[in-house]
N, C-alpha and C positions, 0 to 999 in steps of 0.2 A: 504494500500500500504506500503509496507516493506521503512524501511528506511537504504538506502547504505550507507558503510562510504564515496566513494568516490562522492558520491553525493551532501551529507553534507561537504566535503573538497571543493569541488569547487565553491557551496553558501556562504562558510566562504570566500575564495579568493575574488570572485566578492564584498561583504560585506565591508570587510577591503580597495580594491582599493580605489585609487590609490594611494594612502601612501606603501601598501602589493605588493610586487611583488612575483606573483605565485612560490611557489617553494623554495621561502626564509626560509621558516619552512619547515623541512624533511614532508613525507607522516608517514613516522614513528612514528614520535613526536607527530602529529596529531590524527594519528590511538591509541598511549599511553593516548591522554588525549580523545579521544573517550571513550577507556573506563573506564576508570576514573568517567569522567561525569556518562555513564549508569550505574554504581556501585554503585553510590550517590542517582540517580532516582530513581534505585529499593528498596532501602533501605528509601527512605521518602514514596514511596508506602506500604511499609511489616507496616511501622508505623502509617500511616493514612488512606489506602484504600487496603488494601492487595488483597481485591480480584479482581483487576484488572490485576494481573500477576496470575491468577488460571485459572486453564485447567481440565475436568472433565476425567476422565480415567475410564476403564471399565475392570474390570477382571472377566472371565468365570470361576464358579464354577466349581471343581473337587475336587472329594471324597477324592481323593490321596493327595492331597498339604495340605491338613486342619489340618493335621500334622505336616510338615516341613515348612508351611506357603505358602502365595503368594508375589512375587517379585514386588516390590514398586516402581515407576521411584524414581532417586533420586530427591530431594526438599532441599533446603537449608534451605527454612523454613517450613517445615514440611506438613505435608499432614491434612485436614480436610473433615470434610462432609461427611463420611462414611454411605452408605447406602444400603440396602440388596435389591434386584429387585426379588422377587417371579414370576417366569415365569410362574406358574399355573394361579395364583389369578391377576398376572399383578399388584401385588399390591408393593408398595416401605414404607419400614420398618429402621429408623434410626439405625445404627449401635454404642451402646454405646461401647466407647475402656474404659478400665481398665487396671489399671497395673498388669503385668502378674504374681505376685505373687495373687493376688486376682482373678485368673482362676476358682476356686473348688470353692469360695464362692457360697452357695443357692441362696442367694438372688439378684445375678445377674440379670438385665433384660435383655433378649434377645430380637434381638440377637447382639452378642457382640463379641471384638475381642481384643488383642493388637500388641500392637508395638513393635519390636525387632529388632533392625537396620536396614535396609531396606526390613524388611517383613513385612504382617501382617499376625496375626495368629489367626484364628478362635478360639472362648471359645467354645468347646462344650457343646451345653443344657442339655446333659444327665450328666454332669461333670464326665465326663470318660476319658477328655484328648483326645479323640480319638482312644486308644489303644482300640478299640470294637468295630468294623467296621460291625456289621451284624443289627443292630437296627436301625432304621430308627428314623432318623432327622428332626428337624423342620426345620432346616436352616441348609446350607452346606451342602445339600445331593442331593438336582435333581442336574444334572448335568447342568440344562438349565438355571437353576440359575444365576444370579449377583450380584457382587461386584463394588461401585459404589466409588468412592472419589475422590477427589480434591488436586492437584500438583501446586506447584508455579515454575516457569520458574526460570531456571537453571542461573548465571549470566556466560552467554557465553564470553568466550574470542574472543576479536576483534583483531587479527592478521595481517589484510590483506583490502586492501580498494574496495574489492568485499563481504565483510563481512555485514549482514544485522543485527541491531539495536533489541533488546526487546522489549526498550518502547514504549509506546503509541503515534501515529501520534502527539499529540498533543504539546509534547516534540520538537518537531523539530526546532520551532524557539529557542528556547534556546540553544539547543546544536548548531547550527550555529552561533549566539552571541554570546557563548565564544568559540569559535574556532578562529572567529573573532576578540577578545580581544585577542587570544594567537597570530593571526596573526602580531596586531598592535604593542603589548608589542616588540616582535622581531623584528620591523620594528623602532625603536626607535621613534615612532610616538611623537608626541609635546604633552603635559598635557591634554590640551584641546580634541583633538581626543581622548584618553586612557578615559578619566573621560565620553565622550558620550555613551563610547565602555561598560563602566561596567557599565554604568545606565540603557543600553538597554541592558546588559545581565539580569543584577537585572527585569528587566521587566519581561523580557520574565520567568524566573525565577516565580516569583510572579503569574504571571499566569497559570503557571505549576502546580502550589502549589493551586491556585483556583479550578484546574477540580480536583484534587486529592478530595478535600476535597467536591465538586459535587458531586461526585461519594458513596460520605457517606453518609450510611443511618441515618437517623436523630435522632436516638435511639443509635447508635454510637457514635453518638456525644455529647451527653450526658451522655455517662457513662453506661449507661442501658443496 
């Protein structure tokens, strides 16, 4: 279930009463440290469980692009997991990327590809470049073919409080605990109220930071 900002606005209100009087912090100001917070969540995800913002994408092979490349969603942190779907054999073949000055190297293994700003661009196996369109390929040539890789979600801008959230449901209590600290700090709440407001943010916080690191495989976590 998607999380609305204005949803998460009105759990931080309820939250903070009866110290908060609804409305005393703009929707604005709310909607700015919305996204502030998801800016912060996706970025402890890219650094401990990255693939929990990856989306699998699929581009259909055609003879014509393997030239001028195929068009990439953009990724702020980059795309992985490149893999070739053989529609004959039904068989799936990892895609190694190289840097595209090493295209003509022999000893490539296919099948293989790089990256060039938001493309990617097929190494042909014949190392021809592709300028020789009549030879038949072992890859990048049925057209029934697939291109298979892995996108990380885009860090959307939260403009408006019918705007839905990136992260993961499980973020939710946190980001309404400090909405709620932002509610009370404004509210000139007494020491006492403010000091509960950031120990239940830090919680909720904390357990953020436990599914992230759940979500890691254990060979990652080690180093390996």
């Amino acid at each position: 279930m998607a999380m609305v900002a204005s949803d998460l606005i009105r759990d931080a209100n309820r939250l903070a009463f009866p110290t908060f009087a609804a409305g005393k912090v703009s929707d604005a100001t709310m909607i700015a440290l919305l996204g502030n917070l998801q800016t912060e969540i996706l970025m402890q995800i890219q650094q401990i469980a990255p693939w929990l913002t990856e989306t699998e994408t699929t581009l259909g092979v055609t003879r014509a692009d393997n030239l001028t490349g195929y068009t990439l969603l953009v990724s702020p942190y980059g795309h992985s997991n490149f893999t070739y779907h053989d529609s004959t054999t039904n068989r799936h073949y990892p895609i190694a990327i190289v840097p595209d000055v090493d295209q003509f190297r022999s000893d490539i293994e296919h099948p293989a590809g790089y990256i060039r700003g938001d493309y990617f661009i097929p190494v042909d196996p014949l190392g021809l470049g592709w300028e020789e369109t009549t030879t038949e390929r072992p890859y990048y040539w049925n057209d029934d073919d697939e291109i298979k890789y892995n996108h990380h979600f885009s860090h959307a801008i939260i403009s408006d409080t019918s705007d839905a959230l990136l992260v993961p449901d499980f973020c939710r209590g946190f980001l309404v605990a400090s909405l709620a600290t932002q509610a009370l700090l404004a509210s000139n709440a007494d020491e006492a109220k403010l000091q509960v407001a950031v120990q239940r943010e830090q919680t909720y916080w904390n357990t953020v930071l436990m599914h992230f690191y759940k979500a890691t495989p254990i060979t990652s976590r080690v180093g390996k």
